[in-house]
BALOBA-1460 file (C-alpha; in Angstrom, 3 decimals):
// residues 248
<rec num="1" residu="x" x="-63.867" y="-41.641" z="82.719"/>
<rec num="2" residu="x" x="-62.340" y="-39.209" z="84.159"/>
<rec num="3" residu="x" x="-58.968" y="-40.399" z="84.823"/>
<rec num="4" residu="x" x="-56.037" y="-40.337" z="82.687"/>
<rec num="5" residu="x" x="-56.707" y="-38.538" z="78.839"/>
<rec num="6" residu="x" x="-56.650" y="-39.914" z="75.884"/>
<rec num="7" residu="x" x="-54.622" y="-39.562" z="72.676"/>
<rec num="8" residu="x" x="-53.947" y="-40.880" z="69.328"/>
<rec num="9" residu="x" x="-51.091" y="-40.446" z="66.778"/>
<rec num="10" residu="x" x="-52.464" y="-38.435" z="64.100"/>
<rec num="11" residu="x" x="-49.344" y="-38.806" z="62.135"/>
<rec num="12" residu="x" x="-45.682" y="-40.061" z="62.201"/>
<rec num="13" residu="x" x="-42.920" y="-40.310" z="59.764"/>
<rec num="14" residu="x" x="-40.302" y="-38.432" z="57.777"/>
<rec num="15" residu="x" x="-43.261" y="-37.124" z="55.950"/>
<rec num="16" residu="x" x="-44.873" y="-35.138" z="58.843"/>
<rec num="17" residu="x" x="-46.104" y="-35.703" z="62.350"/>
<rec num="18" residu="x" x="-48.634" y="-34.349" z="64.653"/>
<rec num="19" residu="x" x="-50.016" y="-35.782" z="67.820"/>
<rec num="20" residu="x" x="-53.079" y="-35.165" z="69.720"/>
<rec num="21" residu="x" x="-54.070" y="-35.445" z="73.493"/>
<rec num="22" residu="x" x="-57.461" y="-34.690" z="75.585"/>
<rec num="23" residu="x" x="-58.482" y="-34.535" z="78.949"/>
<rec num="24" residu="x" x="-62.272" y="-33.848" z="80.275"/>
<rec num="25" residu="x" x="-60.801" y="-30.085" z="79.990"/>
<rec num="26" residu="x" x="-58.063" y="-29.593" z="77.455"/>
<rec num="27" residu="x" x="-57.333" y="-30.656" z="74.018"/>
<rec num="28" residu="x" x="-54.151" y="-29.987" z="72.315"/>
<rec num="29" residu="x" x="-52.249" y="-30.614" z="69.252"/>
<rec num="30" residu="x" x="-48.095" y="-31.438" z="69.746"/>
<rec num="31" residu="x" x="-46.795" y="-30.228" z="65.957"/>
<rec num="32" residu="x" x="-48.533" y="-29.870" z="62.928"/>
<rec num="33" residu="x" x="-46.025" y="-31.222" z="60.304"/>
<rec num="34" residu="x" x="-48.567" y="-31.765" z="57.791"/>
<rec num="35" residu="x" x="-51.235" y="-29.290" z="55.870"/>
<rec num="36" residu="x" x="-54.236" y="-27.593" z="57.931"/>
<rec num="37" residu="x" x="-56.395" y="-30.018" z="55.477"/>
<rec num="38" residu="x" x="-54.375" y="-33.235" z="55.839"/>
<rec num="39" residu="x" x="-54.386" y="-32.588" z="59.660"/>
<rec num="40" residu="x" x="-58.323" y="-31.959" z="59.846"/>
<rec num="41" residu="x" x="-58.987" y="-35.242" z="57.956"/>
<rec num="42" residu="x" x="-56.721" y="-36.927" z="60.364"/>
<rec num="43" residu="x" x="-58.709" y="-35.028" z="63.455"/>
<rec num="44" residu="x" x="-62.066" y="-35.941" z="61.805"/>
<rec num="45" residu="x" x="-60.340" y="-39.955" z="61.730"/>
<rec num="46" residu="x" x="-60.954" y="-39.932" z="65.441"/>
<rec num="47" residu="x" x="-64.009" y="-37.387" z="65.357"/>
<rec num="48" residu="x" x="-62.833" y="-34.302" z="66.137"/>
<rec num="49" residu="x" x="-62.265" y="-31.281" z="65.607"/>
<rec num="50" residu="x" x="-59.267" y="-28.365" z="65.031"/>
<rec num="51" residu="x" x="-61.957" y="-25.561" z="66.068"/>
<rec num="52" residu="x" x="-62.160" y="-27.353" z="69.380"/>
<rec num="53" residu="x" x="-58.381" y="-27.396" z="70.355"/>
<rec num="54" residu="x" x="-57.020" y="-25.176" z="73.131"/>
<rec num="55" residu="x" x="-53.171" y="-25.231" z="72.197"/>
<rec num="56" residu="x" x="-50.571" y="-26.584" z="69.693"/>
<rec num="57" residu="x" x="-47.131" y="-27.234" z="71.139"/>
<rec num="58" residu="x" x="-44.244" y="-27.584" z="69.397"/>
<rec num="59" residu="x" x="-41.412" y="-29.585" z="69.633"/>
<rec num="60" residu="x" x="-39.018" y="-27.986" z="67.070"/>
<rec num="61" residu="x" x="-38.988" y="-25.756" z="63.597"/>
<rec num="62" residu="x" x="-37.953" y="-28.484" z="61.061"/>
<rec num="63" residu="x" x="-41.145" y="-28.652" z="58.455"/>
<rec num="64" residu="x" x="-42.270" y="-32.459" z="59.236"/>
<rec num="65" residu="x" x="-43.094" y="-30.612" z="62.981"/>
<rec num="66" residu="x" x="-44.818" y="-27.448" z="61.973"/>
<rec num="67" residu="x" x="-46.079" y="-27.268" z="58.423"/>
<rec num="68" residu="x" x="-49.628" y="-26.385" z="59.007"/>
<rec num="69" residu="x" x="-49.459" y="-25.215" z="62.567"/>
<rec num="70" residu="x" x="-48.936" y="-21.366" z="61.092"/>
<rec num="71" residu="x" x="-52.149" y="-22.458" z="59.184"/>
<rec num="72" residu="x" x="-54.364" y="-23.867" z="61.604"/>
<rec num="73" residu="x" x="-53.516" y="-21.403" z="64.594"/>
<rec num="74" residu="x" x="-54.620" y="-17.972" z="62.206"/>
<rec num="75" residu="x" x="-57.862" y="-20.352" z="60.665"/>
<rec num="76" residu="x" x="-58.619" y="-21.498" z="64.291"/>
<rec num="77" residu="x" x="-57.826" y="-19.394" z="66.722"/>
<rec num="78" residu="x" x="-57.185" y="-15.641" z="67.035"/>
<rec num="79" residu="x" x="-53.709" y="-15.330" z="67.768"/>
<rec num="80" residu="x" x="-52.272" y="-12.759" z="69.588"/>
<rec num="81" residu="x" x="-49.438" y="-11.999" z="71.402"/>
<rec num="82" residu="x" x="-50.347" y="-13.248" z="74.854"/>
<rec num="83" residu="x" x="-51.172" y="-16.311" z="73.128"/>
<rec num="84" residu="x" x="-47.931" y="-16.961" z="71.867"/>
<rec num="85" residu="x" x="-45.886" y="-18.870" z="75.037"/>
<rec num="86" residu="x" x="-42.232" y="-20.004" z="75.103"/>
<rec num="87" residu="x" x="-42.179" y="-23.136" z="76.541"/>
<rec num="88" residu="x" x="-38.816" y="-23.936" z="78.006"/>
<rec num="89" residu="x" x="-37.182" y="-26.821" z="77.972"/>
<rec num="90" residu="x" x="-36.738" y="-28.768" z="81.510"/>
<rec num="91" residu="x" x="-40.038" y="-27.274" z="82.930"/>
<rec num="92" residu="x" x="-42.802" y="-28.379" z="84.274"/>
<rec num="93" residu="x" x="-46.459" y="-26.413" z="83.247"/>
<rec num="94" residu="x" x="-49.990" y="-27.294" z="83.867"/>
<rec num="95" residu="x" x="-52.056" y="-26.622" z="81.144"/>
<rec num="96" residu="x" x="-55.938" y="-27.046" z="82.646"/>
<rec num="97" residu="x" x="-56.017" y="-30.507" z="84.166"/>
<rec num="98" residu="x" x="-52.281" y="-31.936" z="82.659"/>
<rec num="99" residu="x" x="-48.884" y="-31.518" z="84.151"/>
<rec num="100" residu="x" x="-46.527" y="-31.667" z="80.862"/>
<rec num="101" residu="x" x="-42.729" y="-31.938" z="81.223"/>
<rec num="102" residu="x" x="-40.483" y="-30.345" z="78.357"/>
<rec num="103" residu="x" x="-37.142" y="-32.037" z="77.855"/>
<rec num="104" residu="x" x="-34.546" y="-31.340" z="75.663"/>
<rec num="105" residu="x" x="-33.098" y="-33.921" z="72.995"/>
<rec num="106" residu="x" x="-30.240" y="-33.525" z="70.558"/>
<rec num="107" residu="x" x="-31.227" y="-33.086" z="67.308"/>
<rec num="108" residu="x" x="-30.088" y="-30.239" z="64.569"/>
<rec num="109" residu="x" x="-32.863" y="-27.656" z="65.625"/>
<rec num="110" residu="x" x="-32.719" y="-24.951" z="68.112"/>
<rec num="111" residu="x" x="-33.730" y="-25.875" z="71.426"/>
<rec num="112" residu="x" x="-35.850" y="-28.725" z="70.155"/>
<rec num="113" residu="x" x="-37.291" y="-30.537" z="73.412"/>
<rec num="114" residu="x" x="-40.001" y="-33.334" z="73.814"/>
<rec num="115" residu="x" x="-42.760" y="-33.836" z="76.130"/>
<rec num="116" residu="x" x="-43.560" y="-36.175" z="79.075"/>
<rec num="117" residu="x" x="-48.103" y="-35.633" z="79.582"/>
<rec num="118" residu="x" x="-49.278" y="-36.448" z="83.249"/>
<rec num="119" residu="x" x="-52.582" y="-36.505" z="84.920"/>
<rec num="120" residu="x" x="-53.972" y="-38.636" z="87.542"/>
<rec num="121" residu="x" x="-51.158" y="-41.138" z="88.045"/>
<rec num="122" residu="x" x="-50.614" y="-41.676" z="84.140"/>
<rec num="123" residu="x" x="-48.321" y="-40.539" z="81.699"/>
<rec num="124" residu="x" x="-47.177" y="-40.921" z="77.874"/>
<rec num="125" residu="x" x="-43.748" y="-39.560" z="76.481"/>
<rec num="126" residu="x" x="-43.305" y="-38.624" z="73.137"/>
<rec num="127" residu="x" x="-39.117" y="-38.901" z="71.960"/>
<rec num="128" residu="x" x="-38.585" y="-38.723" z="68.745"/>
<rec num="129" residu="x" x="-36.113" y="-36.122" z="66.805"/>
<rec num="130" residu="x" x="-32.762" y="-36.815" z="68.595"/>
<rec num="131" residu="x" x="-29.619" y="-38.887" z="68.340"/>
<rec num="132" residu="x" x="-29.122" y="-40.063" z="71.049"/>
<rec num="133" residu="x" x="-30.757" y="-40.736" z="74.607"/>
<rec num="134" residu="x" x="-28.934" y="-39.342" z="77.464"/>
<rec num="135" residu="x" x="-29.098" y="-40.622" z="81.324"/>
<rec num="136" residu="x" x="-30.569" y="-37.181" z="82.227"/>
<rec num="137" residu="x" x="-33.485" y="-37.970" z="79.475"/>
<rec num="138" residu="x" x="-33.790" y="-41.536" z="80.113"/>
<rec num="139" residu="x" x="-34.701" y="-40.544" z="84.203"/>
<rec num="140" residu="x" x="-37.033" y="-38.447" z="83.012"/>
<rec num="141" residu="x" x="-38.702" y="-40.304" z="81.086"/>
<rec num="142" residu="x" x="-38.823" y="-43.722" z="82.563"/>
<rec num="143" residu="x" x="-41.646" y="-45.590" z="83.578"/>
<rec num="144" residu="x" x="-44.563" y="-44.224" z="81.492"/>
<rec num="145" residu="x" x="-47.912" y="-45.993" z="80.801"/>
<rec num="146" residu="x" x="-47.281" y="-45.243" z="76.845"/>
<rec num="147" residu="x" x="-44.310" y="-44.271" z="74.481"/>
<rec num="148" residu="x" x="-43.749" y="-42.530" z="71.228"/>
<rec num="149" residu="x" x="-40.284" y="-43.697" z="70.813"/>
<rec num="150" residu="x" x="-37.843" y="-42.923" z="67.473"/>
<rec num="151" residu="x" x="-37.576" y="-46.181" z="65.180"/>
<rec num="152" residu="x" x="-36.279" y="-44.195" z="62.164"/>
<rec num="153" residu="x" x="-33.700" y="-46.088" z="60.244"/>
<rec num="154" residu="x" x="-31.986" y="-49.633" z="59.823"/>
<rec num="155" residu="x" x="-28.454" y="-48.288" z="59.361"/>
<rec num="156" residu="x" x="-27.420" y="-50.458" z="56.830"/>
<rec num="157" residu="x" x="-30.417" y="-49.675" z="54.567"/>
<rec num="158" residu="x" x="-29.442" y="-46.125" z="55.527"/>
<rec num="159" residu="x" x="-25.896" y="-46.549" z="54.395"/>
<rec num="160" residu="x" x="-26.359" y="-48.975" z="51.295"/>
<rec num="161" residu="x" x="-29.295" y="-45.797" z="50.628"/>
<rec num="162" residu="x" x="-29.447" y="-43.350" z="47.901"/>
<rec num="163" residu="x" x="-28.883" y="-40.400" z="50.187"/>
<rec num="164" residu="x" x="-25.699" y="-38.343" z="49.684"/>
<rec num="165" residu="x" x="-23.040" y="-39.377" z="52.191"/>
<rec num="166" residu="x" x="-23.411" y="-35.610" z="54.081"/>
<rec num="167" residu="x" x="-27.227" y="-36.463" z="54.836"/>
<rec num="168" residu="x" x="-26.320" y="-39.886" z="55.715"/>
<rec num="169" residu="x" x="-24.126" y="-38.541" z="58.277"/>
<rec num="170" residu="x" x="-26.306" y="-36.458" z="59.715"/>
<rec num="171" residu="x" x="-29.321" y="-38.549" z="59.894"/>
<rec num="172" residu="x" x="-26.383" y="-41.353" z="62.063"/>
<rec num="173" residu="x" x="-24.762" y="-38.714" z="64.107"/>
<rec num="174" residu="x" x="-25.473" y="-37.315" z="67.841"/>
<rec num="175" residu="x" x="-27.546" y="-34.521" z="66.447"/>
<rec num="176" residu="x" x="-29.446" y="-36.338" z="63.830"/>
<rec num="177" residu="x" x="-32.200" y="-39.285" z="64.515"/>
<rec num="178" residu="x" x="-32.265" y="-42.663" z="66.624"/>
<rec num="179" residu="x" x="-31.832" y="-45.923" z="64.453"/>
<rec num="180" residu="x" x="-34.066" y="-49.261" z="65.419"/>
<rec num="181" residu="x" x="-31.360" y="-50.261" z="67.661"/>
<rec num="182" residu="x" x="-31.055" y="-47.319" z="69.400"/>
<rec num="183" residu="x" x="-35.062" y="-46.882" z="69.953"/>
<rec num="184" residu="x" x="-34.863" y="-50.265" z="71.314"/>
<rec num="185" residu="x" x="-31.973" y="-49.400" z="73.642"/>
<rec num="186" residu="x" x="-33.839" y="-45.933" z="74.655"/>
<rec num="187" residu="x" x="-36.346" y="-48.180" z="75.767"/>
<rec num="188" residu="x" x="-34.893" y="-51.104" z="77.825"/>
<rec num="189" residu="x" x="-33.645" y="-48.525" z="80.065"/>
<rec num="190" residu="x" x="-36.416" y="-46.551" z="80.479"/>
<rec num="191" residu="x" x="-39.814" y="-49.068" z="80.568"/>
<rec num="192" residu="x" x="-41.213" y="-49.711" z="84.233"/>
<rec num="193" residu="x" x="-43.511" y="-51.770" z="85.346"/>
<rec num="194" residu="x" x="-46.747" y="-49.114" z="84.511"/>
<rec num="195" residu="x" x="-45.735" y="-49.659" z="81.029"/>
<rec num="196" residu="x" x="-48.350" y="-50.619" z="78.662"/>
<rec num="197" residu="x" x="-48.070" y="-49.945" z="74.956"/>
<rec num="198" residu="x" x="-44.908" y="-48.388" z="72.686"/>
<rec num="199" residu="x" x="-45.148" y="-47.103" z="69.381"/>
<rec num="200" residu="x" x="-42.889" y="-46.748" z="67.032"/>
<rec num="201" residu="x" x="-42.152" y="-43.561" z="65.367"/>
<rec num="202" residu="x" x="-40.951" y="-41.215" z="62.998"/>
<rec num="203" residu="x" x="-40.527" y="-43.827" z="60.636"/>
<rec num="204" residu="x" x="-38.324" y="-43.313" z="57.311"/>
<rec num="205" residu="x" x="-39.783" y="-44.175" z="53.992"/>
<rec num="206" residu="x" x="-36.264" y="-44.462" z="52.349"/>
<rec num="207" residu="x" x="-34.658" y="-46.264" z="55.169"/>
<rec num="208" residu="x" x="-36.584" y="-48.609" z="57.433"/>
<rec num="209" residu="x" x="-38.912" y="-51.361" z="56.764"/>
<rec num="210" residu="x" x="-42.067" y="-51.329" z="59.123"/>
<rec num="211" residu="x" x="-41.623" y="-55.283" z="59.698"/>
<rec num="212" residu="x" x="-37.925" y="-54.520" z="60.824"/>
<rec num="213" residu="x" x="-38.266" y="-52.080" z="63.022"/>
<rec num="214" residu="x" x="-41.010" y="-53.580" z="64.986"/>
<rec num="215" residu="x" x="-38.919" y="-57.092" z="64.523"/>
<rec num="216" residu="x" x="-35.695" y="-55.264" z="66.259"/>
<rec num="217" residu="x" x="-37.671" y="-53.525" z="69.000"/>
<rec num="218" residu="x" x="-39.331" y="-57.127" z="70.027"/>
<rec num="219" residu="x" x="-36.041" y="-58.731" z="69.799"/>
<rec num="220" residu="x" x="-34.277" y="-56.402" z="71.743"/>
<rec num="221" residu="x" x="-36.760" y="-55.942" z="74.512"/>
<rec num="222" residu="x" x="-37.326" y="-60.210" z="74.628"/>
<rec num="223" residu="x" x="-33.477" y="-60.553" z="74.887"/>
<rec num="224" residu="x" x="-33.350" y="-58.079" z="77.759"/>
<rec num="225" residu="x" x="-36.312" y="-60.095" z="79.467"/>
<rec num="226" residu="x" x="-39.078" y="-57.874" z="79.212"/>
<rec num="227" residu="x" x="-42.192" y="-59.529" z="78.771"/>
<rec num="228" residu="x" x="-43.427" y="-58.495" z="75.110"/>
<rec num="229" residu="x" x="-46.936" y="-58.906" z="74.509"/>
<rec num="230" residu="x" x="-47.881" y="-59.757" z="77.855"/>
<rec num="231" residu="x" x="-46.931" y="-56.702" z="79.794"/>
<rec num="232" residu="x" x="-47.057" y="-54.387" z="77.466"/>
<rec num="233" residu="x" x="-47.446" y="-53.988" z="73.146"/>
<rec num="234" residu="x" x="-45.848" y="-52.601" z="70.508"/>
<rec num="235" residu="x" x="-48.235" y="-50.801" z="67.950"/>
<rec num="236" residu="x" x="-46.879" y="-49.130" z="64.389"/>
<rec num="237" residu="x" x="-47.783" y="-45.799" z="63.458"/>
<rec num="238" residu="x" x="-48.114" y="-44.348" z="59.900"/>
<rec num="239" residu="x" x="-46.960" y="-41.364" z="58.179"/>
<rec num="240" residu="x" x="-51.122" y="-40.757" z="56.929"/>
<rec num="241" residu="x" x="-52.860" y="-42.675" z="59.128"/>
<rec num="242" residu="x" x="-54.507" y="-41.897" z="62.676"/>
<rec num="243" residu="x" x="-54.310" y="-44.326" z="65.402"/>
<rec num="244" residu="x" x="-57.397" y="-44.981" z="67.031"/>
<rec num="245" residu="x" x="-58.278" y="-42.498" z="70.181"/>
<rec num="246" residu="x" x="-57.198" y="-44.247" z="73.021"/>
<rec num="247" residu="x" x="-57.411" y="-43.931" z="76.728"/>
<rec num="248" residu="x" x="-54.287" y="-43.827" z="78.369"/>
């Protein structure tokens, strides 16, 4: 049809992530945190293809966000300087047939920001990449049909972890990433009643357990009285793996 878009999570995890959207006239690319080849064998997962995308975005410089997007922009696409668009954060652009809303998180990058898609009534956020959710990004975000929220760590496998104390304190602080608690949290305030499916993200190999995050997030979200499973799901994602194509 065409209402709504689809998308599917090419990738997401510590490791790398990339995302991917299309509408009946746009397809795009959000980061590219993962080779040009790793990221056309996830495209070709969900049969398609990087020749046919009309923009990557990107949410910040830190390598799991942009690894092959240097890569797959010169082997794609003839880049020049009108091509090249800052994207602000807090504003509002339609691309073709979308609406997408930037919004900034706090995370140690400069000007990282996240994106809210739009297009015939629907949405999908993507938050991942910050410590913390603020009121300001909670109202913008509430109330989408899908989420890409943060799961990252289980603080005390994070803290019991092998990781020097310095990274450990920047992976738990404002700046750094949002624990399963805290993803959970991020989304009790923010689900509405459109809401249909969550996934969890940006998933650490060192310091979460798949089973636990998706355990706290159900947990949580029960406790507060949302109805899990029956109005919406919540899906996994991998760090080399593409969810199917869905429609929003």
């Amino acid at each position: 049809s065409d209402l709504g878009f689809k998308y599917s999570i090419l990738a997401s995890g510590s490791t790398g992530n990339s995302f991917y959207l299309e509408t009946p006239e746009k397809k795009i690319l959000v980061d590219a945190g993962l080779s040009g080849k790793k990221i056309t064998s996830l495209l070709a997962e969900i049969d398609r293809d990087p020749s046919d995308l009309d923009a990557i975005l990107v949410t910040h410089e830190h390598k799991d966000h942009i690894h092959g997007v240097g890569v797959l922009a010169r082997k794609y696409g003839k880049i020049d300087n009108s091509q090249k668009h800052v994207f602000s954060r807090d504003k509002l652009l339609t691309f073709g047939d979308l609406d997408i809303e930037s919004f900034g998180v706090s995370h140690d990058a400069i000007d990282p920001q996240f994106y809210r898609f739009m297009k015939d009534g629907k949405s999908f956020v993507m938050l991942t990449d910050t410590g913390y959710v603020s009121d300001r990004m909670a109202g913008i975000i509430e109330n989408a049909d899908g989420y890409l929220i943060e799961s990252n760590h289980d603080v005390e496998i994070l803290r019991a972890g092998s990781y020097p104390w310095s990274t450990k304190q920047r992976i738990l602080s404002d700046q750094g990433h949002l624990c399963n608690e805290d993803g959970a949290d991020a989304m009790i305030r923010t689900i509405g009643n459109k809401t249909k499916k969550i996934y969890l993200g940006h998933l650490s190999k060192e310091n979460n357990i798949k089973e636990l995050a998706h355990m706290t997030m159900e947990n949580q979200l029960a406790r507060a009285d949302f109805g899990v499973g029956t109005d919406f799901k919540i899906f996994g994602t991998s760090p080399d793996t593409a969810t199917p194509l869905t429609d929003i």
